[in-house]
N, C-alpha and C positions, 0 to 999 in steps of 0.2 A: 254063282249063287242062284238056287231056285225059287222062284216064285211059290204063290201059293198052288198054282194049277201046275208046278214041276216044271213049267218052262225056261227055261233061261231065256234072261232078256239078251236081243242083240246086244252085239258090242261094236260103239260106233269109232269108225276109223279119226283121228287126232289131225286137223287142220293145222295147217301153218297159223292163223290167224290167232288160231284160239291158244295156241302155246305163247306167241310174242303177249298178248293180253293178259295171259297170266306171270308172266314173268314182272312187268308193269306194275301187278299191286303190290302196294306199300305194306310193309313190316311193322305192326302193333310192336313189340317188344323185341329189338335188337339184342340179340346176347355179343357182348363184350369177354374176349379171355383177357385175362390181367395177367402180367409175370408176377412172379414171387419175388418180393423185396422192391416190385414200386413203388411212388406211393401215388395213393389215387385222385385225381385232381378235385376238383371241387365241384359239386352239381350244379346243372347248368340252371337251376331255378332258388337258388342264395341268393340273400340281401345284403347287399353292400353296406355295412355299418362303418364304416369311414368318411370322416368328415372333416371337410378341410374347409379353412375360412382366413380373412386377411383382417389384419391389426386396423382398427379403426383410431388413428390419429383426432384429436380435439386439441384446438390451441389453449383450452381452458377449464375445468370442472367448476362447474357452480357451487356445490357444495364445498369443497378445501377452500373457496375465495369466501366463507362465511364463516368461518372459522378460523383465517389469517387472523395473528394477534391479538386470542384470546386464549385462556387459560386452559388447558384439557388433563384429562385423567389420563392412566396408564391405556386406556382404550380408547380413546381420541373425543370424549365427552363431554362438551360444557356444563358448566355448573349449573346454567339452564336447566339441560336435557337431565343432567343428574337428577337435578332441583324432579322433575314429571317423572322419570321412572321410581321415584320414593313413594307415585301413590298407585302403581301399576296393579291388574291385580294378582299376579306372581311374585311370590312370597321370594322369589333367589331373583328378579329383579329389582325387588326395594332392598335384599339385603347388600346385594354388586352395587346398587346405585352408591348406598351407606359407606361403603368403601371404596367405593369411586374418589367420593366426594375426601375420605380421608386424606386420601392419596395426593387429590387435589390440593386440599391445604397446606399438605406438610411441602408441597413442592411452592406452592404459592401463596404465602401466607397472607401475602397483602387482601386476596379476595377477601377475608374473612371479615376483614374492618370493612371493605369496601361494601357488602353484601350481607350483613351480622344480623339486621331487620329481617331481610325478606329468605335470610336461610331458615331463623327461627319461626315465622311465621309458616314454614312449610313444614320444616321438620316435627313441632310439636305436634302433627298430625298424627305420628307415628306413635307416641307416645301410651297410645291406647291400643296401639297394633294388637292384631291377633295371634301372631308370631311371636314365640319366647326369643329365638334369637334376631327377627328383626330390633324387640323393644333395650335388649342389651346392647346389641351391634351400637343404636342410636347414644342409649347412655354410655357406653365406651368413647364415641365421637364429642359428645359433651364434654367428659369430665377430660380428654389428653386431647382433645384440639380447639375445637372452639370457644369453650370457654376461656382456656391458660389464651387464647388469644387478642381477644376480649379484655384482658385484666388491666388494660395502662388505661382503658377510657371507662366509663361510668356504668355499669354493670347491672342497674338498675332496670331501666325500661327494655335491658335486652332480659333479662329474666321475667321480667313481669308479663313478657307476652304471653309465656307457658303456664304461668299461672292458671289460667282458666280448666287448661287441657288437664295439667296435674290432679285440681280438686276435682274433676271429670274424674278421671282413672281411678281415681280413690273412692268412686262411690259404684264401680264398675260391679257386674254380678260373677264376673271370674276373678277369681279370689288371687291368683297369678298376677293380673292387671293391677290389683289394687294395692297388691305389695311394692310391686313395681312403681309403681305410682310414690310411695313413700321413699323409696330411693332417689327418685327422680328428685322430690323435695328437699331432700338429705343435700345432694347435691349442689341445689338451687343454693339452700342457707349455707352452703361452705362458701360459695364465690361470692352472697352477698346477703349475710348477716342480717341485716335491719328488716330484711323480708319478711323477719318470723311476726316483728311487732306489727307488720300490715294484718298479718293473715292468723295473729295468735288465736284466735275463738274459735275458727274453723278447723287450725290445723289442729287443736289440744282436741274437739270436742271427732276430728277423723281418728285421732290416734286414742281418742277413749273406745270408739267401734272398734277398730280393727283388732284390738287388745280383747274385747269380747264376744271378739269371734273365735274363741278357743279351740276351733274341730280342726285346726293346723298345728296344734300346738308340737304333739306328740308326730307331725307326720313329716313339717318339713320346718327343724328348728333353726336354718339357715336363714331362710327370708324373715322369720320373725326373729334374730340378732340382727338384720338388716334395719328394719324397721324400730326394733327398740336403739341402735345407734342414731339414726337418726332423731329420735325422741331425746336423749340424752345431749345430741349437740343443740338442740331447741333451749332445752333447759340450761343450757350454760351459757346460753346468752342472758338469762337472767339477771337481774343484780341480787347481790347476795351479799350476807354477812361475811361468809366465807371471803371472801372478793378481798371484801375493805381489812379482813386481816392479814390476810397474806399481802396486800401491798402493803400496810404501813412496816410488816416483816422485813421485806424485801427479799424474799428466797426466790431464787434464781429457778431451784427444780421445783416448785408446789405453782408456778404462773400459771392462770389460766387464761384463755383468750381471751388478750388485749390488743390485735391487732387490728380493730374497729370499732375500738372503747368510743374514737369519736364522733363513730354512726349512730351508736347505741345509747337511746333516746334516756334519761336519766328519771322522770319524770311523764308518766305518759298516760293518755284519757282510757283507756283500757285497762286500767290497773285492778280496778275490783273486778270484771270479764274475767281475766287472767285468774285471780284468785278461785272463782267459783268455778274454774274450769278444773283448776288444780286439785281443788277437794272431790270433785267427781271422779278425777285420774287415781288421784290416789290409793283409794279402795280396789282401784280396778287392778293400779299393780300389785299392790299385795295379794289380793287373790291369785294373779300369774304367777306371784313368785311359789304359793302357796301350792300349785299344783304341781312345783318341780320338786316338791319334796320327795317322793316318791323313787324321784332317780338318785336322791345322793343317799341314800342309803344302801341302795347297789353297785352303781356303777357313774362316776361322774365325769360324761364324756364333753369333749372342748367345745361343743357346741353348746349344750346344755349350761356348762357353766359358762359363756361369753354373757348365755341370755340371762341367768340369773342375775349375774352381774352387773349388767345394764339395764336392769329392773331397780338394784340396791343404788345405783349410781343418780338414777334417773328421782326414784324417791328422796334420796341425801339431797339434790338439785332442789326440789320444789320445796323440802323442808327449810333451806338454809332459805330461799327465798320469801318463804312464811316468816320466818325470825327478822328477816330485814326488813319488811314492812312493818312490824313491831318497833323496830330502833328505829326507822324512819317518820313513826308518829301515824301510819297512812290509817283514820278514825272511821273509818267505814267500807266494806267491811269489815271487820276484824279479822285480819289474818287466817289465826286458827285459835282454835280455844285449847281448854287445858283437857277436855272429855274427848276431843278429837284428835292430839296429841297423844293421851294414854292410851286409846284404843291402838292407836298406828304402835308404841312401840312394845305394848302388850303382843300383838300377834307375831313380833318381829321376837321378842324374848322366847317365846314357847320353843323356840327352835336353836335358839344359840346355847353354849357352841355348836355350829353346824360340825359333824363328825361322822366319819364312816364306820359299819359293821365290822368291818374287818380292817385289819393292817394293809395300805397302799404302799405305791413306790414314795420316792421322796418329791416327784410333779406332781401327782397326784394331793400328795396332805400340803403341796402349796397350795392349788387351788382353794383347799377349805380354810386355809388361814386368809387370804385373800378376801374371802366371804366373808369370816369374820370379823375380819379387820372391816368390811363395809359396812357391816351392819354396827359396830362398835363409830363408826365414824357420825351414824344416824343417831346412835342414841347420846355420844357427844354435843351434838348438835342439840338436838330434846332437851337435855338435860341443862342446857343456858336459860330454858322458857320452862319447866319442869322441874321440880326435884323428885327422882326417883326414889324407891327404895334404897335401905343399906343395903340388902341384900342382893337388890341389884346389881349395884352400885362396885361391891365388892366383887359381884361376880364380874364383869370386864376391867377392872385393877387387877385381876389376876389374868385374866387373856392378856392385858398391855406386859405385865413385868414376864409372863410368860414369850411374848414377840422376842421384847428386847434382848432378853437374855441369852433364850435357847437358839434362837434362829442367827443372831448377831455373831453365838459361839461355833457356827455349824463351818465345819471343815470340810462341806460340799463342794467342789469349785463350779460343779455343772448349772445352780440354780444362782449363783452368786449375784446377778442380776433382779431377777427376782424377788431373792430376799431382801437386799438392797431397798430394793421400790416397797416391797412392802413394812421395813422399819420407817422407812419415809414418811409413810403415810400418817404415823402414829408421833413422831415426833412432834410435832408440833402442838398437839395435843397433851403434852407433858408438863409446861409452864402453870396450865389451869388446872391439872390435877393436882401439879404440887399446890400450889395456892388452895385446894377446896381441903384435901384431906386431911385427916389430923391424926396424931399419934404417928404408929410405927410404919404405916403407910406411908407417910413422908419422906421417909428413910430408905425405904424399900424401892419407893421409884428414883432417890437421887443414884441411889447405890447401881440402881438397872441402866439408868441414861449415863451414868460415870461411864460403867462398863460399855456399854456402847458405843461413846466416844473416844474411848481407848482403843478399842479394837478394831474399830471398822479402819479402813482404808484413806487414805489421808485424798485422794482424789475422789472418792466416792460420794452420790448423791448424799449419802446419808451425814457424811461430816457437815455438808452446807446444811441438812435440817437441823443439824445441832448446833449451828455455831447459831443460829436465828433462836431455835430454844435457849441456849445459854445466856442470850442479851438478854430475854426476856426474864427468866427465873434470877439473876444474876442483879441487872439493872433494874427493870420493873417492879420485879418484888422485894426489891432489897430492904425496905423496909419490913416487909412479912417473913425472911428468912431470919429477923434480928428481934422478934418479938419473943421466940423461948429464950433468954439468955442463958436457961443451964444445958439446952441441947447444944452441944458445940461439935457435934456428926453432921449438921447443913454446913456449918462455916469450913470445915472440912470441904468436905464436898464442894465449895466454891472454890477453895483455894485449890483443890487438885485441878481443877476444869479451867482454873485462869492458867497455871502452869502449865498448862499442856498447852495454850495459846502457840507462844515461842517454837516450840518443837513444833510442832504442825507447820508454822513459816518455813523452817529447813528444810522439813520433809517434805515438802509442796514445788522446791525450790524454784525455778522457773519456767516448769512446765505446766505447768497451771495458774498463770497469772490473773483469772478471776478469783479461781479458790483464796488465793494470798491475798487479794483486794476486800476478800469478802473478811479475812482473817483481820487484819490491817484496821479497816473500819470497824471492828469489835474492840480492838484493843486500844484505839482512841478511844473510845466510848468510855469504855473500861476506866481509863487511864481520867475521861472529864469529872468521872463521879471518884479519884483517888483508889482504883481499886486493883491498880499496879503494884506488883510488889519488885523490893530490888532485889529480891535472890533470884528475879527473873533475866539479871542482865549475863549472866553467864549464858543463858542460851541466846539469847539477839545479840550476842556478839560473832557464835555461829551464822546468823543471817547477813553482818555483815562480812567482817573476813580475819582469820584466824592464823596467828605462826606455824610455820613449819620448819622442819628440820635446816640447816642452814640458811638461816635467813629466808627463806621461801614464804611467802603470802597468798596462802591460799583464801581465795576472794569467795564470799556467800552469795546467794540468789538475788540479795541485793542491787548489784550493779546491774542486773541483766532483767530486774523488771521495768514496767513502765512509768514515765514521770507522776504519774499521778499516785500509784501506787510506792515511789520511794520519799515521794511530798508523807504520805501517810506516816510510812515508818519513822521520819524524820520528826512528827507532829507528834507520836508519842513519845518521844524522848523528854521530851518539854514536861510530863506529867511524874516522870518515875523522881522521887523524895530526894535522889543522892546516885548522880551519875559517878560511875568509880571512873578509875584512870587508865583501867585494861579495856573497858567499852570505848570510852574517847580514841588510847590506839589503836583499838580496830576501826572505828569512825574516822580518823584520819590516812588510814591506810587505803580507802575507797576514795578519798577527797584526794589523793597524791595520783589515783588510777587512772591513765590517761581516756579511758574509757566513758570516765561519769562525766557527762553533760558540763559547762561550765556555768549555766544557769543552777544547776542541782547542787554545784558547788558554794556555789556563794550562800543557800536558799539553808546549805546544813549549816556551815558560818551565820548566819543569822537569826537560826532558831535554836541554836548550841550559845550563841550569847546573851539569848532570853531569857535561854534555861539559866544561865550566871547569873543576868539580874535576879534572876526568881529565888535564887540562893541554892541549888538545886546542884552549882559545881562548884568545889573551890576554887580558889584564885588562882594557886601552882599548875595545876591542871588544865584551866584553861588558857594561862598562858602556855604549857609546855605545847598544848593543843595548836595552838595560832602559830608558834615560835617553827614546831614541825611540818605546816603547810609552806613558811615561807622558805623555811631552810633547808625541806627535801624536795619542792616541788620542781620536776621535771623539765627544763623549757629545752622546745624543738624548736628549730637545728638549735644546737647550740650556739653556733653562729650567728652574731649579730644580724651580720648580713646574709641572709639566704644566697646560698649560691645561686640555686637552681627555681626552675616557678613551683614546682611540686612540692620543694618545699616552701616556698612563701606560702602556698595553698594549704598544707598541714602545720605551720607556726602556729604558737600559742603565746606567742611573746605578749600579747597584748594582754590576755587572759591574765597572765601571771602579773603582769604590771597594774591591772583590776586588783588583782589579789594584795598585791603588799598595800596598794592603798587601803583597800576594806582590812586589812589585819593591821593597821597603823591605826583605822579611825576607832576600831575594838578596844586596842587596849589603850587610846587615849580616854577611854569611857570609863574605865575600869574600875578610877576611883582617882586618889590623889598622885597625879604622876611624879611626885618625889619618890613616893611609894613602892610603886609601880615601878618603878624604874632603876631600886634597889636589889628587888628580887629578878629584874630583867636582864642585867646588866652581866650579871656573872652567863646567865645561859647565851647570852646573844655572845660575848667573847667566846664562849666553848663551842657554838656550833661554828662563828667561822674561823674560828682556828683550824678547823680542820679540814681547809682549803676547799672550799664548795665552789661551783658554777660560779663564773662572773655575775649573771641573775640574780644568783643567791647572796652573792657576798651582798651585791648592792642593795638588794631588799634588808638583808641586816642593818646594814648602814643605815639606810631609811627610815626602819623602829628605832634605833637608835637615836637620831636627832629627833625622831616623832616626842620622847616622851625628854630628853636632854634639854639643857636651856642653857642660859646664856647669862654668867661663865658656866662651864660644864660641871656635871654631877659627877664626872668620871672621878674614879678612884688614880693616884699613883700608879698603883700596878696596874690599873686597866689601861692607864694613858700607854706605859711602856707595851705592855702587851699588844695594845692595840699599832703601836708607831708599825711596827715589823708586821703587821697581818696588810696595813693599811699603804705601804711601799710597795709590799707585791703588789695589792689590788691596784692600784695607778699605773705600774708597769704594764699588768694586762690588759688596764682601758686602752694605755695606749698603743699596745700591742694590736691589741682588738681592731679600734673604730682606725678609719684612714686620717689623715690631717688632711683638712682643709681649714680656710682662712675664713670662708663667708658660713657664718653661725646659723644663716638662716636654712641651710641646703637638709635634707635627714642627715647625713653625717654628721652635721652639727649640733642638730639638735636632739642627739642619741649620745654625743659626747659631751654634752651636757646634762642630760640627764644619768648618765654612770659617774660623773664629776664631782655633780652639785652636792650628794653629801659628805662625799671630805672636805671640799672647801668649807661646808658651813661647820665641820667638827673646827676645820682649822681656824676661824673664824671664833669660834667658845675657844679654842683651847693653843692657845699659840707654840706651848710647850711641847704639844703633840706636832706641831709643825718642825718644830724645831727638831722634834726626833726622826719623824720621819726623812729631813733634810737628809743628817747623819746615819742615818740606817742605808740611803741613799750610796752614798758618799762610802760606807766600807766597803759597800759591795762592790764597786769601782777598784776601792783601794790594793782588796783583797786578790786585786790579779782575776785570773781566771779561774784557778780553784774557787774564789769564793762568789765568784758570777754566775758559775751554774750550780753552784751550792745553794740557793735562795731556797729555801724551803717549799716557801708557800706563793712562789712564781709558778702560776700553772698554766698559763698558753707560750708566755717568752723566755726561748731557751738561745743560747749563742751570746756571744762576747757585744760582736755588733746591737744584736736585738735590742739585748737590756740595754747598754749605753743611749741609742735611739730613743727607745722609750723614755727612759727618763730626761735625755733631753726635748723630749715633746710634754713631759709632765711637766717641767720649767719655763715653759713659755706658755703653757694655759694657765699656769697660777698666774702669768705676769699679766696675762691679757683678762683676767677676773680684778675687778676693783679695787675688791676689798682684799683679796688674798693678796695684791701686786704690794700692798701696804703694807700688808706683814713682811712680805719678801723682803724689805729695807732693812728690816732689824736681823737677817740675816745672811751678809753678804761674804762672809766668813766660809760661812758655810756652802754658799753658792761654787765660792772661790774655791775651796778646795775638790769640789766636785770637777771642775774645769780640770784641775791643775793634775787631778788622778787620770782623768779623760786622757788627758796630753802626757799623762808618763805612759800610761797601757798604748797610746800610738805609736810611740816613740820608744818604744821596750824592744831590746832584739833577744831579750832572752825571753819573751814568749813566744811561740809560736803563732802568729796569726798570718790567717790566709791574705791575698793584695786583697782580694775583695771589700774582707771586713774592712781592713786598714783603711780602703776608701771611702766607705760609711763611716766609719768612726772619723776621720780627718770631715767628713760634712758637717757632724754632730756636733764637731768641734767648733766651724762655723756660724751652726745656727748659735751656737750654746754663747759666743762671742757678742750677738747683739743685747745678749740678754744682761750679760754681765756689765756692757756699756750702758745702758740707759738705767740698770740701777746704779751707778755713778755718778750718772747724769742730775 
């Protein structure tokens, strides 16, 4: 290349030096060829991001050693630490702590008594929270755990601590807080009632604000049914007229809370406070209720009407409360007057019947009967301290007979409950309408309450309002139902309502053993003022028990109620004019039932012969009565001596031996037992003719000598009659009981007791001895055809047996006193019993087995000392 003057520059020859030198310099950027499909390693200027480290072993952690043996959450929490994160200021850490703490309790409930102070003095901080669901979360933990925990010990000063916090929240400026707050109090007065009388001026005069603070009304009518519930259970601590009727009532469904009647001060220095609280409230709720007018005439939704609801409930509360301070006498200040009463039920009238635009479902037109029915309950109340117009007056007689009738007749089954509750309500209120009204109104409500009583359901609430209405219209005003004497449509109308008594007991039968109690103590009532009738015994005879086809007994609800309640039934027998003789044998057919108590037994035995003295049974009747317990009743085992311990443990022998003495000391009372003992005598031969239980015979025997004397009443034909019933019975004692010699062993003194009343027959009547001898004596004679022929031999059958037996019957008259004295006068007779003994041993033309033959050759034996020492 040339220069600028065209020269070429030299060109200088290439030194060895200068090539090694340049060979020498280092290479800036090395190119690398890669193959296809390596892969390329990693650059030599990467961070090693792998980190490797060793376990650090501790023989201890301090913190699990602070925590050993104390209570923790699902997240390893002390109730402490729970206790500080409730006031953190992250709203999902107080609401975890809140259920933390849940968690904690339900797993250890002991903390809760252990710690109930210092959890409440922490938690009622929350109370005002600013969080909707912190301040729920908390009232959920009150009302299902620490409270229900709480409830065995004194509930007092753990409530009272929130007290403060509560009346706080309630004067809050978020409207959310302050509802809440009434909740919280609702709360409070459920676990501990007496709370309200500390705090009445305050809490009536927080719930007059809040109630006038109406710009929620229409937006969130939940919290305000919140808050009118708990208003409403305020007020029902109250005392009240209402109170004192329904106890002296006693209806079971109308009770209102008496589970702290003994906390709930009776008398108390806030009495006027309360009053003047109450006439300030009141105005406030009729205007509340005043504003929901607007919605029932379009549409009346479940919130809407809860709130109306407990607006009419809350006012009914404070009214009835006004009235009892009136019957209490309480002179300052007055209650309520008669200008302040008709204003209240003036604005309450302009609106009833409450009724919708248009035709609803059938929930729907209950809700507005419901209303009604409250508002009618209000002006009931009024109208004790008030009289209304007629035309008022007339106008809810016709809402009530309208309830009863149509609603009572409804073939709904979906509202049944319902309807129910709302006839309920009005019942009781029927006694004083019948009492006030007059003329064909009278009429018209007995005719709606009959119908009512008939129809409803024999378990249903509404039978028990009626059966409390019916004491009262029935008993209370029996002299006001008996003042028209030419209306005889009321006396009607009593008599139908008492005869449906009976039938309601059947229909009840013993699945409802209050119902029937409740029934039961009406019908004494009834029965103290004579108001029993006897065409009523054809149905309580269904209650007790009734024949069926082949002898079969089918038993009523009777047996299968409780003692108390069959003491009842048994107590109205005593009242009815003229017990018949098909009542007594169903009454005896329960007293035969192994079933009824033997306390229950004796208890109908004793007020069944009250009723006699009272002249209430005839004489045949209630001996045939007494005659039929001793002579069908049942005795387990039949054997004297229990085999086995199971049955010693189910024997009733005693029982029964109770029994014939009490049916011996009856009909010694009866009257004159010459008497007595005429018309006794023919029944007691007919029942044991017909060969009854060893028991039984011996209990006949027993009436027998009970009313007989000395010489005997017996007739001729009864003697003979009796010699052959009276041969068998001795055969079967001694068939029965075993011989022994020492009298004093149970053997002995069991065969002395089945003994002792033939000896004492034999003892009146020697003739009868003397038959018996020879009724003896044929049956011997008669060979063995007429040995197992004895009729009325009902345990000893065989040749041996009866010989045996009767020679053990020969040696217990000899070894009896008085009997061994009679035996003198007949040796004759003794003699020929021997002498048949000894041809039937010695007979080759019968058949007897060596066996017998050796028994009888013993019998012959014993029977040998017998016949010596009467000799002697």
């Amino acid at each position: 290349m040339k220069n600028k003057r065209g020269v070429e520059p030299l060109k200088m020859a290439k030194t060895k030096g200068s090539s090694k030198k340049q060979q020498n310099r280092g290479i800036d950027f090395k190119k690398i060829k890669r193959k296809i499909g390596r892969k390329l390693p990693p650059p030599k200027n990467t961070t090693n991001t792998e980190i490797k480290s060793k376990a650090i072993v501790l023989p201890e952690q301090s913190v699990v050693s602070e925590k050993a043996g104390l209570a923790l959450s699902k997240k390893g929490l002390t109730l402490k630490e729970l206790l500080q994160h409730t006031s953190h200021h992250n709203v999902k850490v107080r609401k975890d702590a809140l259920m933390g703490m849940k968690d904690l309790f339900l797993k250890h409930p002991e903390e809760i008594k252990l710690h109930r102070y210092a959890v409440i003095e922490k938690l009622r901080e929350r109370i005002s929270d600013d969080d909707k669901t912190v301040r729920e979360n908390l009232y959920q933990l009150l009302k299902s755990v620490i409270l229900p925990g709480c409830k065995e010990d004194n509930q007092g000063p753990v409530i009272s601590l929130m007290m403060a916090y509560i009346f706080n929240a309630m004067t809050h400026l978020a409207i959310d807080i302050r509802l809440m707050a009434f909740k919280f109090f609702d709360l409070a007065v459920e676990y501990h009632p007496p709370l309200f009388f500390s705090y009445a001026e305050k809490i009536l005069q927080n719930y007059e604000d809040i109630l006038q603070k109406n710009q929620f009304y229409l937006e969130d009518r939940g919290k305000l049914k919140n808050v009118l519930a708990g208003l409403v259970r305020c007020l029902l601590l109250l005392p009240s007229s209402k109170e004192v009727n329904l106890l002296a009532k006693n209806v079971p469904e109308q009770k209102i809370l008496q589970a702290f009647e003994h906390d709930v001060p009776t008398v108390f220095a806030e009495y006027s406070v309360i009053i003047k609280k109450l006439k300030n409230l009141v105005p406030v709720l009729v205007n509340c209720f005043q504003d929901f007018l607007p919605v029932i005439h379009d549409s009346l939704d479940a919130q809407s009407f809860d709130c109306m609801l407990n607006i009419l409930r809350s006012l009914d509360h404070a009214v009835t409360f006004f009235i009892h301070g009136v019957q209490q006498g309480h002179p300052e200040p007055p209650p309520v007057d008669q200008s302040f009463s008709s204003v209240l039920l003036k604005k309450l009238l302009v609106v009833f019947p409450l009724s919708p635009m248009h035709h609803l479902s059938e929930k729907d037109d209950d809700r507005y009967v419901i209303l009604n029915i409250a508002i009618t309950e209000i002006f009931m109340h009024l109208s004790e301290w008030i009289c209304p117009p007629g035309v008022l007056f007339e106008k809810f007689l016709t809402f009530v007979e309208y309830v009863l009738v149509e609603k009572s007749c409804s073939n709904v089954r979906s509202g049944k409950a319902v309807r129910e509750k709302q006839i309920s309500t009005l019942i009781p209120f029927i006694p004083k309408l019948v009492s006030r009204v007059i003329g064909n109104w009278k009429n018209r409500l007995l005719q709606a309450f009959t119908k009512t009583f008939q129809d409803c359901s024999p378990e249903s609430s509404v039978k028990l309002a009626c059966l409390a209405a019916i004491e009262e219209i029935i008993i209370s005003q029996e002299d006001l139902l008996c003042t028209d004497v030419n209306d005889s449509g009321q006396f009607d109308y009593k008599i139908t309502l008492v005869r449906e008594l009976p039938k309601l007991l059947v229909l009840l039968g013993n699945r409802h053993p209050s119902s029937s109690k409740v029934v039961l103590h009406l019908l004494l009532r009834l029965g103290q003022r004579s108001l029993l009738y006897d065409d009523m015994q054809g149905l309580l005879k269904e209650f007790y028990s009734t024949d069926q086809d082949k002898g079969n007994i089918c038993y009523g609800p009777f047996l299968r109620l409780a003692r108390d309640s069959q003491e009842l039934s048994i107590c109205c027998l005593y009242y009815l004019s003229q017990l018949d003789s098909t009542l007594l044998k169903s009454i005896a057919s329960c007293c035969l039932c192994q079933e009824l108590d033997p306390f229950m037994l004796f208890r109908i035995i004793e007020v069944l012969h009250s009723t006699y003295k009272a002249g209430h049974i005839q004489i045949s009747d209630h001996i045939n009565f007494l005659i039929t317990l001793a002579s069908r009743y049942k005795v387990c085992p039949e054997n004297i001596f229990p085999a086995t311990d199971r049955d010693k443990k189910t024997s009733n022998h005693a029982t029964f031996k109770s029994l014939t003495s009490v049916v011996c000391s009856c009909l010694s009372q009866m009257g004159d037992n010459s008497l007595v003992f005429v018309i006794l005598e023919k029944v007691i031969l007919e029942q044991i003719s017909l060969k009854p239980p060893l028991d039984n015979s011996c209990a006949m025997l027993r009436i027998l000598i009970a009313l007989d004397s000395k010489p005997t009443r017996l007739s001729e034909q009864s003697i003979c009659t009796l010699s052959n019933v009276l041969s068998a019975y001795l055969i079967d004692v001694a068939h029965c009981v075993p011989e022994y010699n020492d009298e004093s062993t149970i053997h002995g003194q069991t065969r002395c007791y089945y003994l002792l009343p033939s000896f004492i027959l034999f003892d009146r009547s020697y003739k009868l001895l003397n038959l018996v001898l020879n009724v003896m004596g044929s049956l011997i004679n008669g060979r063995s055809s007429s040995l197992l022929s004895g009729d009325h031999i009902r345990y000893a059958k065989g040749n041996s047996s009866i010989i045996n037996a009767i020679v053990s019957v020969l040696l217990w008259m000899q070894r009896d006193a008085k009997v061994k004295q009679i035996l003198y006068l007949y040796k004759e007779e003794i003699d020929h019993i021997s002498r048949s003994i000894c041809s039937l041993q010695s007979s080759e033309e019968i058949n007897v087995p060596i066996e017998e033959r050796h028994i009888i050759k013993c019998a012959i034996d014993r029977l040998k000392t017998l016949t010596s020492s009467l000799y002697q």
